[in-house]
C-alpha positions in Angstrom: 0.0 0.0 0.0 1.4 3.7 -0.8 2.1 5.7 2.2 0.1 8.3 0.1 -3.3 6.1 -0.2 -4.3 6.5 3.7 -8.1 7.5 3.4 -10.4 4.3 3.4 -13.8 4.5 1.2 -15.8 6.5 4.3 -12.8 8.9 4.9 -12.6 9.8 1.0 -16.6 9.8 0.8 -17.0 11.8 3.6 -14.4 14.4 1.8 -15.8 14.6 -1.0 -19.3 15.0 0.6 -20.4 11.9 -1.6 -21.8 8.0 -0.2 -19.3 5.5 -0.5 -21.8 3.6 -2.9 -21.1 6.7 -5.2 -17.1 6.1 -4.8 -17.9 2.4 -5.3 -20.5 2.8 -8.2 -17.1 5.4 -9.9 -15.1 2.9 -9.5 -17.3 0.2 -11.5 -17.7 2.6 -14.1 -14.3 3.3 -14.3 -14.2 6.7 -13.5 -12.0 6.3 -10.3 -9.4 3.7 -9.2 -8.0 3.9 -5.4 -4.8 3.8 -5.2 -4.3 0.8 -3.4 -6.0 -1.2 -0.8 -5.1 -2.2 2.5 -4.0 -5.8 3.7 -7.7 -6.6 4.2 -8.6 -5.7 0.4 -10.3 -2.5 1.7 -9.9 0.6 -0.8 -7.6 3.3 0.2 -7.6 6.3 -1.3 -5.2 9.1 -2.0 -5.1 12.8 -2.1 -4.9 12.4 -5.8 -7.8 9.7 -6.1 -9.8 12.6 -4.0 -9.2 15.5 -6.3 -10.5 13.2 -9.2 -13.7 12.6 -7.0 -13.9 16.1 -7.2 -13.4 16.6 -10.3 -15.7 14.2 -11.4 -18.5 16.4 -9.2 -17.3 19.2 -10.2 -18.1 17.8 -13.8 -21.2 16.8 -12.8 -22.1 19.9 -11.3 -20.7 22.6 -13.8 -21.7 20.5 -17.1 -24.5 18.6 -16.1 -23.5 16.2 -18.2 -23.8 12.5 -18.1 -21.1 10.3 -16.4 -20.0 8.3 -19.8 -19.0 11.5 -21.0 -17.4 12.6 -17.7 -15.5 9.2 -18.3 -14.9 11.0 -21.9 -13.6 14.0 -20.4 -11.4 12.1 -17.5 -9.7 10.3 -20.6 -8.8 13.4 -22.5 -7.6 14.7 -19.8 -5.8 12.2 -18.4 -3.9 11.7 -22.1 -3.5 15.8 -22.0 -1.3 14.8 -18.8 0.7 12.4 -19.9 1.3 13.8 -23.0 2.6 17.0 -20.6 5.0 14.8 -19.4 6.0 13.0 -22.1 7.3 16.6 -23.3 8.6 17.0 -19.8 10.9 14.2 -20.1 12.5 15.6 -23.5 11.4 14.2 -26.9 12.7 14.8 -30.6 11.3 17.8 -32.1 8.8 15.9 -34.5 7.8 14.0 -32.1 7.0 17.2 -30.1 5.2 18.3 -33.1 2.8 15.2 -32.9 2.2 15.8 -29.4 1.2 19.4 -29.6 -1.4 18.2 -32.5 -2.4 15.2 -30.6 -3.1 18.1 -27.6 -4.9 20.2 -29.8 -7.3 17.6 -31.2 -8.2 16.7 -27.5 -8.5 19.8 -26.5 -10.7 20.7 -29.6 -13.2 17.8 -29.0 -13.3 19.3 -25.0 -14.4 22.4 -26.1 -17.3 21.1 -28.8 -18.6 19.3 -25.7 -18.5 22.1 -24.0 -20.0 24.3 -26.4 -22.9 21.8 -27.0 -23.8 22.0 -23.5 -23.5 25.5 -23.8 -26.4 25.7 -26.8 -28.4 23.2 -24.9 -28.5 25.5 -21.8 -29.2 28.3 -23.8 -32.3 26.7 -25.5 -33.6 26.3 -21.9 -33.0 29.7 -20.7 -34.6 30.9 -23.8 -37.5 29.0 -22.9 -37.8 29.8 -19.2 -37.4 33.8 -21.3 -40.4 32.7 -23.1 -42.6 31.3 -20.1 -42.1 33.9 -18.4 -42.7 36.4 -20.9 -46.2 34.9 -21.0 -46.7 34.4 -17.3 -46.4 38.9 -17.3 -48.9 38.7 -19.9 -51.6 36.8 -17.8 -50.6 38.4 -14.5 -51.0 42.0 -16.2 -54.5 40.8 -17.8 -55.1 39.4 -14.0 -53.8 42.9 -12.5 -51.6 40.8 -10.8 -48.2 42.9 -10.1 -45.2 41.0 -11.1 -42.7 40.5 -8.1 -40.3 38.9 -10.4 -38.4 40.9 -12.0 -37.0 39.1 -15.2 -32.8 39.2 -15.2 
């Protein structure tokens, strides 16, 4: 076991403000691996595995998207890393050259996904707009003042 996997599956949960049948049900869908598990088989789980939780909620949260493309996201990024380091470590010039495409394709496909979720999100502001555009219309016909003031 890693000195640095020292949280078992309630510790990280509890962390991360998440059950530990979400940090199971991650791992099953691949999404999250601990880092090692104890002489028992129980799961520990690293600083590292932690901010991936996070990340992963924080994917959740700010996209709203589903997890098989948070698992889609995870992947790019985790290639984005290692291609990082791969630079780090000192490569031939054209291979530095297929890296930096590589990156940019990745980072390309990150930002369509983004910018879908975007569109989709402004579709449903548009029609909350609408809704309540006609909700003013029946509360003036009704006389009804409108206490909310439309943003």
């Amino acid at each position: 076991m890693t000195d640095d996997a020292r949280y078992a599956i309630g510790e990280a949960a509890q962390r991360a403000g998440v059950s530990t049948r979400t940090l199971r049900y991650y791992q099953e869908l691949g999404l999250l691996t601990p880092s090692a598990h104890s002489p028992g088989g129980n799961r520990r789980y690293s600083e590292t595995d932690i901010a991936r939780l996070l990340r992963i909620l924080e994917l959740r949260n700010l996209l709203g998207v589903d997890l098989e493309r948070i698992g889609e996201i995870l992947r790019a990024e985790d290639r984005l890393a290692e291609l990082r380091d791969e630079v780090q470590r000192g490569i031939s010039r054209k291979r530095h050259q297929q890296v930096v495409e590589e990156a940019l394709t990745l980072n390309g496909r990150m930002r369509e996904q983004v910018r879908a979720k975007l569109h989709e999100l402004e579709s449903f502001l548009d029609e909350l707009d609408a809704k309540a555009a006609r909700y003013r219309e029946v509360a003036r016909d009704l006389g009804v003042a409108d206490t909310a003031a439309a943003s």
